[in-house]
Residue frames relative to the residue before (quaternion, step in Angstrom):
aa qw qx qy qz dx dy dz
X 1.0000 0.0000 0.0000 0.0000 0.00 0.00 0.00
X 0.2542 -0.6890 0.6491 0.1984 3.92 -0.96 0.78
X 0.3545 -0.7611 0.5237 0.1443 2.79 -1.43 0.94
X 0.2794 -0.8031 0.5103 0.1285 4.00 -0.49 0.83
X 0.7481 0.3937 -0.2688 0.4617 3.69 1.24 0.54
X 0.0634 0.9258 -0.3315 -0.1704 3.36 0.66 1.03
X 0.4007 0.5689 -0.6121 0.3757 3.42 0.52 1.24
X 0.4434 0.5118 -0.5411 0.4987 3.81 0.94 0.61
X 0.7741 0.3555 -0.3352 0.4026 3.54 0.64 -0.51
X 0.0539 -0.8162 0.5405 0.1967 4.20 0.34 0.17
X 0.3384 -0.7762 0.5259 -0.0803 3.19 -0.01 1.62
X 0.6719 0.5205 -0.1819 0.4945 3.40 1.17 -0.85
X 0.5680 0.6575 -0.2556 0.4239 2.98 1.19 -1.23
X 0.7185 0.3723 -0.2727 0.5204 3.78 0.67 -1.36
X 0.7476 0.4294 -0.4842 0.1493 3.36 0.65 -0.41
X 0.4333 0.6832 -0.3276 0.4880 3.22 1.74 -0.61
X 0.4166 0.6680 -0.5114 0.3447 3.88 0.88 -0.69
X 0.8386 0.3468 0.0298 0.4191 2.55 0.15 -2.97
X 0.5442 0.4151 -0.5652 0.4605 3.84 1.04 0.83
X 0.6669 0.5732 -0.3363 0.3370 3.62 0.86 0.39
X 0.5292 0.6358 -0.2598 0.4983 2.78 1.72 -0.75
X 0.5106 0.7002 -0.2393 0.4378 3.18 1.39 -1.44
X 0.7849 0.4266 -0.2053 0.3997 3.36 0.07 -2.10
X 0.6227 0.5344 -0.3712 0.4346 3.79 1.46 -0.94
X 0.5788 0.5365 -0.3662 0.4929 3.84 0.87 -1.15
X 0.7971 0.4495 -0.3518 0.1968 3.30 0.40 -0.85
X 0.5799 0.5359 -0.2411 0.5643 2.99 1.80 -1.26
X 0.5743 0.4827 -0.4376 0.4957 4.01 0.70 -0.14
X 0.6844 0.4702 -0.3357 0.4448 3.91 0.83 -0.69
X 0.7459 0.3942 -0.2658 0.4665 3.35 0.61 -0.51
X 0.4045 0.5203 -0.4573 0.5971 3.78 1.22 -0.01
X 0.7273 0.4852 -0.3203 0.3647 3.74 0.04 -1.24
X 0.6534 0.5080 -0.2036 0.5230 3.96 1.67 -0.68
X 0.7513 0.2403 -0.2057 0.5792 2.91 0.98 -0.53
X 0.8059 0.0989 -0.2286 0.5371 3.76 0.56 0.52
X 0.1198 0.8470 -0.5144 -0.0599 3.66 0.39 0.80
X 0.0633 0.7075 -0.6615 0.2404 3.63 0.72 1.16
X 0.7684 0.4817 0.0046 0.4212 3.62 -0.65 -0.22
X 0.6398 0.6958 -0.3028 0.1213 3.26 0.97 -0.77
X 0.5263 0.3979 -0.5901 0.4653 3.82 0.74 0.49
X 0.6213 0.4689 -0.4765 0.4088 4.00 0.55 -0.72
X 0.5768 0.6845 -0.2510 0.3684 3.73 0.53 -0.57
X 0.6281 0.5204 -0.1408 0.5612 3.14 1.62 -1.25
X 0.7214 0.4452 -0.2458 0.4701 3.06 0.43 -1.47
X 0.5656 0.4585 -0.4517 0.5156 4.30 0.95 -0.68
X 0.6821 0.4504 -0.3638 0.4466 4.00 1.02 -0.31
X 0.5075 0.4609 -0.4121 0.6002 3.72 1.09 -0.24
X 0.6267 0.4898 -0.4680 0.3852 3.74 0.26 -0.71
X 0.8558 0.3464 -0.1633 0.3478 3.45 0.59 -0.96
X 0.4167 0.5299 -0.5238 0.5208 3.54 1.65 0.40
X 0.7427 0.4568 -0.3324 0.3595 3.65 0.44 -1.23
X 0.3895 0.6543 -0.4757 0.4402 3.75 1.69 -0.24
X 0.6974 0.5551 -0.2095 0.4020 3.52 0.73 -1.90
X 0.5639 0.6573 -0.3684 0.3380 3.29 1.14 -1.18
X 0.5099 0.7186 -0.3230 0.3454 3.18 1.19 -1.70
X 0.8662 0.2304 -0.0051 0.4433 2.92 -0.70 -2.36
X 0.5087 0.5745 -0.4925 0.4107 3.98 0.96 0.96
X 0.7659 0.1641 -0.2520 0.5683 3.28 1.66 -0.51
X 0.3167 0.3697 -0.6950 0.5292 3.82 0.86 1.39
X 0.5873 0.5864 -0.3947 0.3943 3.63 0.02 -0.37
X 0.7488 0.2384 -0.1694 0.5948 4.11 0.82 -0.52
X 0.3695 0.7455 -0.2119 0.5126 3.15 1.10 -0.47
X 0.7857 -0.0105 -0.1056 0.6094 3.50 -0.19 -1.10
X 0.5681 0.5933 -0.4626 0.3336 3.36 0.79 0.23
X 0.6346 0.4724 -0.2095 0.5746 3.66 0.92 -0.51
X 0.7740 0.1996 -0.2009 0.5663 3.48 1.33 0.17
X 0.3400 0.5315 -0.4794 0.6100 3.93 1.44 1.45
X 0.4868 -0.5824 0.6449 0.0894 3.27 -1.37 1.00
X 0.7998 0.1937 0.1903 0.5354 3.32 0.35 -1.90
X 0.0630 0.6742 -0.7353 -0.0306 3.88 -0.78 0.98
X 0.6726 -0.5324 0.4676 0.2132 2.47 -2.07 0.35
X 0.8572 -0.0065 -0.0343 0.5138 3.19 1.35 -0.37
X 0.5820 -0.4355 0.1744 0.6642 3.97 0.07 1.49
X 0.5185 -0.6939 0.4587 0.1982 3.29 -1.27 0.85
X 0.3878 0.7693 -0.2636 0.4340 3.43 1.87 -0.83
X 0.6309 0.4522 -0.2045 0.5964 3.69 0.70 -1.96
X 0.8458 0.1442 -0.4120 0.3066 3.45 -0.23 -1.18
X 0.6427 0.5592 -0.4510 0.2661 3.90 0.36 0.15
X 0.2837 0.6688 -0.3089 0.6139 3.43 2.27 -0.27
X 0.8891 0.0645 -0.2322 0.3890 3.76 -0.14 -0.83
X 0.5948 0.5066 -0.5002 0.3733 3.47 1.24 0.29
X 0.4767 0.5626 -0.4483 0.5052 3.67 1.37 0.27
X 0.7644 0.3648 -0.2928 0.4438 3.68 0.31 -1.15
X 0.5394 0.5589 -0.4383 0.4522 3.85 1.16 0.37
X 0.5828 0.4764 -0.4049 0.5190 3.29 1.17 -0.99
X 0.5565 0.5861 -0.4710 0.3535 3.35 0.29 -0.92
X 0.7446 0.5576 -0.2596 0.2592 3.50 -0.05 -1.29
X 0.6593 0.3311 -0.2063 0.6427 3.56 1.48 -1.20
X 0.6503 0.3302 -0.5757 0.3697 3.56 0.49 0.35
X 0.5198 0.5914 -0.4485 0.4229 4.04 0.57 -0.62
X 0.7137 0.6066 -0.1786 0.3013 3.43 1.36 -1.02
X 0.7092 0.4605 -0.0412 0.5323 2.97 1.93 -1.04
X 0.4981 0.5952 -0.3522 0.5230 3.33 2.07 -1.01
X 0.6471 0.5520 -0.2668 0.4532 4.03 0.96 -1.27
X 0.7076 0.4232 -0.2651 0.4998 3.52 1.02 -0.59
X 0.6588 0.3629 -0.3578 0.5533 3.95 1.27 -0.27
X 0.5331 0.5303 -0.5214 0.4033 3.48 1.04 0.27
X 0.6762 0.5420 -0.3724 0.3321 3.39 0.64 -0.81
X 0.6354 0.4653 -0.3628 0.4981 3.54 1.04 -0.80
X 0.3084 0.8497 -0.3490 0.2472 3.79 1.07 -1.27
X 0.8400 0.2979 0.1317 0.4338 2.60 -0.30 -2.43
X 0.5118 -0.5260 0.6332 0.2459 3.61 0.79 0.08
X 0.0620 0.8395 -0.5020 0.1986 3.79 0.52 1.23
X 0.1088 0.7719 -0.4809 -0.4013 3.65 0.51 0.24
X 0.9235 0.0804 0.0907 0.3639 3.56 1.35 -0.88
X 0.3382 -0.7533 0.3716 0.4243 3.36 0.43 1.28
X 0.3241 -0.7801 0.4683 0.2591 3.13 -1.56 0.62
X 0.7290 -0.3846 0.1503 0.5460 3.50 -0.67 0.29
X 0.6546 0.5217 -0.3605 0.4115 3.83 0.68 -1.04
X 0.6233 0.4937 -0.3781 0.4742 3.92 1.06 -0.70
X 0.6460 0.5842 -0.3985 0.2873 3.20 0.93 -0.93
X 0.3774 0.8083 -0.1171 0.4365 2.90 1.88 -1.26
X 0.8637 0.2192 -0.0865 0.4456 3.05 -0.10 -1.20
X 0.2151 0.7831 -0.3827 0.4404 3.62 2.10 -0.14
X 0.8058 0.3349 -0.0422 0.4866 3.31 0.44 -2.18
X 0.5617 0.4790 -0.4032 0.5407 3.96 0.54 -0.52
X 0.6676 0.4231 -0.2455 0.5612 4.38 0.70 -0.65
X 0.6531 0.3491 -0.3876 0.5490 3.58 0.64 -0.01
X 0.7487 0.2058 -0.3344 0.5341 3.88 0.11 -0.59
X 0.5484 0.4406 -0.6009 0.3795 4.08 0.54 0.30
X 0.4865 0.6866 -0.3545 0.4076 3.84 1.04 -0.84
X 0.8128 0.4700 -0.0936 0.3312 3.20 0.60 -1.72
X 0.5829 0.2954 -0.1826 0.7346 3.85 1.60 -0.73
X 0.6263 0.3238 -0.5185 0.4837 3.77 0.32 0.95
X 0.4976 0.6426 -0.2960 0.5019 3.52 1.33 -0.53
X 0.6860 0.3571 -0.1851 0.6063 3.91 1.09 -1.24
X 0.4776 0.5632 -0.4723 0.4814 3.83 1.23 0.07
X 0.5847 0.6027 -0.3856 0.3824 3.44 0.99 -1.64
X 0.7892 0.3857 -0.2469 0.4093 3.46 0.02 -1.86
X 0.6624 0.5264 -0.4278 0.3180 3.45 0.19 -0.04
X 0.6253 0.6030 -0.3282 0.3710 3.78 1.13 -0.30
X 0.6397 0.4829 -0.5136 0.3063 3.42 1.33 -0.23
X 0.8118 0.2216 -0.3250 0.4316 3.61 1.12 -0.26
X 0.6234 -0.5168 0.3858 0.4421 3.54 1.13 1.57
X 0.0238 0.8513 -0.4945 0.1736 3.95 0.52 0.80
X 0.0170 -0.8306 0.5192 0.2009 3.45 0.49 1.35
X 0.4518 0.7017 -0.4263 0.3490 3.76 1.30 0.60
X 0.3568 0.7958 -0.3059 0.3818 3.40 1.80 0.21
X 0.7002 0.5021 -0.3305 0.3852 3.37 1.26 -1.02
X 0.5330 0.6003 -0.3679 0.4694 3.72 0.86 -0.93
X 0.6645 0.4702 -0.2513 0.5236 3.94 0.95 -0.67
X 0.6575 0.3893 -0.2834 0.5795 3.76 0.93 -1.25
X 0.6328 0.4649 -0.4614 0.4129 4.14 0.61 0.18
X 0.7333 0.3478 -0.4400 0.3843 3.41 0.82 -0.77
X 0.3078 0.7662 -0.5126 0.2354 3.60 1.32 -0.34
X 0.7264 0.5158 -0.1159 0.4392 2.99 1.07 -2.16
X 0.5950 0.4820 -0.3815 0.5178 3.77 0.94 -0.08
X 0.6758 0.4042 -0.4202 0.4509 2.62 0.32 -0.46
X 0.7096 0.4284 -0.4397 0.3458 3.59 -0.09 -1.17
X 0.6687 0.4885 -0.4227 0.3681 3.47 0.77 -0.80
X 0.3792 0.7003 -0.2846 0.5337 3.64 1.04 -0.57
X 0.8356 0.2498 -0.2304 0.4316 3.58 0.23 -1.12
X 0.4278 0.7213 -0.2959 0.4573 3.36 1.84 -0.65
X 0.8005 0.3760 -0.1447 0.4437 3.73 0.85 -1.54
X 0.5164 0.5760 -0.3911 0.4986 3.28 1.88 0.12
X 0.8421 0.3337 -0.2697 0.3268 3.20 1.02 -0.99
X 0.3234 0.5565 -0.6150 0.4555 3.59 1.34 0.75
X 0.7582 0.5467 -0.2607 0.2416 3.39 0.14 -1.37
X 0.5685 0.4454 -0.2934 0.6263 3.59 1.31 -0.59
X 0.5849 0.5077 -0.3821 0.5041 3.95 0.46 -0.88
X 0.6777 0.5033 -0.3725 0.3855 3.92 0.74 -1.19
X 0.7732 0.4861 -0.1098 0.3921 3.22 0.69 -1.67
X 0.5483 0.5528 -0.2844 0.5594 3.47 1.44 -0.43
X 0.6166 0.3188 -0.3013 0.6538 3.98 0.78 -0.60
X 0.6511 0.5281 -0.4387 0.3235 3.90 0.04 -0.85
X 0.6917 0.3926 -0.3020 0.5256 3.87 1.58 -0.98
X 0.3842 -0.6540 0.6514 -0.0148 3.39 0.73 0.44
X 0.6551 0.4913 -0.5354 0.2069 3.68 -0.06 1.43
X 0.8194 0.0279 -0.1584 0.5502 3.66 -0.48 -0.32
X 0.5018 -0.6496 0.4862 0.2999 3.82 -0.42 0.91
X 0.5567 0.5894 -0.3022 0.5014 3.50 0.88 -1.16
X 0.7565 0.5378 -0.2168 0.3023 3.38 0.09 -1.44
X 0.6242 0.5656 -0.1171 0.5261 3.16 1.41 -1.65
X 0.5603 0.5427 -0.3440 0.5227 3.70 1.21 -0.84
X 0.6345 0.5451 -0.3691 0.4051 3.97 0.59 -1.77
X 0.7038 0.5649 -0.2762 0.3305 3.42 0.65 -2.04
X 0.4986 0.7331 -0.2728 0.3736 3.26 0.99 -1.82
X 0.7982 0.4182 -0.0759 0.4268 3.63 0.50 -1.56
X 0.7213 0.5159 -0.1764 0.4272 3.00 0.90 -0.91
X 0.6723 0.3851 -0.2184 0.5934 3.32 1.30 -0.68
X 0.5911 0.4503 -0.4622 0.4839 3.71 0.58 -0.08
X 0.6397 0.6313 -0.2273 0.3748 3.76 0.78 -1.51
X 0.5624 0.5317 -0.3362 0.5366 3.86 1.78 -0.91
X 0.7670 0.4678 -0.2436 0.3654 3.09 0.34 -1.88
X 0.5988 0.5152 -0.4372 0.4300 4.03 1.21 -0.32
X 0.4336 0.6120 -0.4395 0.4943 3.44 1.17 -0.39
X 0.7420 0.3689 -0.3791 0.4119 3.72 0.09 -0.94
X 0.6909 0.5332 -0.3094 0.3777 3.56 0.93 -1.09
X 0.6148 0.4185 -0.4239 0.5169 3.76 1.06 -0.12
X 0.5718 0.5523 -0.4250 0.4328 3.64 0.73 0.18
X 0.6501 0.4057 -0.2979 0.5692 3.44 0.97 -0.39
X 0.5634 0.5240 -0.3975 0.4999 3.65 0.87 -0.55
X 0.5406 0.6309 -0.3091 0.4627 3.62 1.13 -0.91
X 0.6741 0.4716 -0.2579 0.5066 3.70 0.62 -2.27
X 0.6872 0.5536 -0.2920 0.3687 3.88 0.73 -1.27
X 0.5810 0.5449 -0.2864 0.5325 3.61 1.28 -0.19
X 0.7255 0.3541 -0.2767 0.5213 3.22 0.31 -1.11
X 0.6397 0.4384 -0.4724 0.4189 3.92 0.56 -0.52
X 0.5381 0.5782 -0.4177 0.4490 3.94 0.82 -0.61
X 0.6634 0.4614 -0.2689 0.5242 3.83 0.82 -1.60
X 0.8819 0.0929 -0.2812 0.3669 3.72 0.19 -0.34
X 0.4226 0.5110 -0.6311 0.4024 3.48 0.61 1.39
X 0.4772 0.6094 -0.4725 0.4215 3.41 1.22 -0.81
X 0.8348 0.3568 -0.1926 0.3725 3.64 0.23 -1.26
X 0.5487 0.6558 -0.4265 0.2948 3.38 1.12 -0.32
């Protein structure tokens, strides 16, 4: 049956979900850098919460493919329930690298980048809440997004530099290599996220 009233479907609702799920994955990654006691149980509380996200990614198409009427072009809202999923997987893929490779200890730059993924999460999160009422207060949130990522961007040269400059175990340099790129993609799907929601509320403006 299609549904012809699209406040039966709360479209908004999932997206705010999967910006919680997010904010949890994130705050569970950056515990895991900055205390890696623990670190396969730790993971696995981060797999718990991608496969959460997984969920409300396919209620999310789901009741889409079975709505008459959204609330907002149906295109956008399957666009930003993909570029969420993204985010908690890039989030979780970094966190099975660390166990993976046989981490013994994050290094200061991951830790780093730990904290740059928790406030890029968070001012894409305030993007989220602004779209149910097309918040033109969204942009001031979709800029720091962009600081940030760029931020995480000048971290990862700088770790990549210093990581070839020490010139030690090849292997090692390979693990690191991954691991830092694999964070910093985490920041770029947040902006891919901010880069949606600015498209969805000019349409509507």
């Amino acid at each position: 049956m299609f549904s012809l009233i699209p406040k039966e479907v709360r479209f908004y609702d999932y997206f705010e979900q999967q910006s919680k799920h997010i904010l949890n994955a994130a705050a569970l990654l950056h515990d895991l850098c900055h205390n890696f006691s623990d670190a396969r149980a730790k993971t696995y509380r981060i797999k718990e919460v991608e496969h959460a996200g997984d969920l409300v990614t396919h209620e999310i198409v789901k009741r889409l493919n079975t709505t008459f009427i959204t609330p907002i072009d149906r295109e956008d809202i399957h666009d930003l329930a993909t570029r969420l999923d993204d985010v908690l997987d890039y989030i979780e893929a970094a966190a099975e690298r660390l166990v993976v490779y046989r981490i013994k200890e994050p290094t200061s730059a991951c830790r780093a980048m730990a904290d740059v993924i928790v406030k890029t999460t968070e001012a894409m999160d305030r993007a989220i809440r602004c779209l149910r009422n097309m918040d033109p207060g969204f942009h001031e949130h979709a800029v720091e997004v962009n600081r940030l990522e760029n931020s995480a961007d000048n971290l990862l040269r700088d770790s990549l530099a210093a990581l070839f400059d020490e010139a030690g175990d090849p292997i090692e340099v390979i693990k690191w290599k991954e691991i830092y790129e694999t964070m910093e993609i985490v920041t770029d799907r947040c902006e891919d996220v901010a880069n949606v929601i600015e498209g969805i509320i000019l349409k509507m403006a």
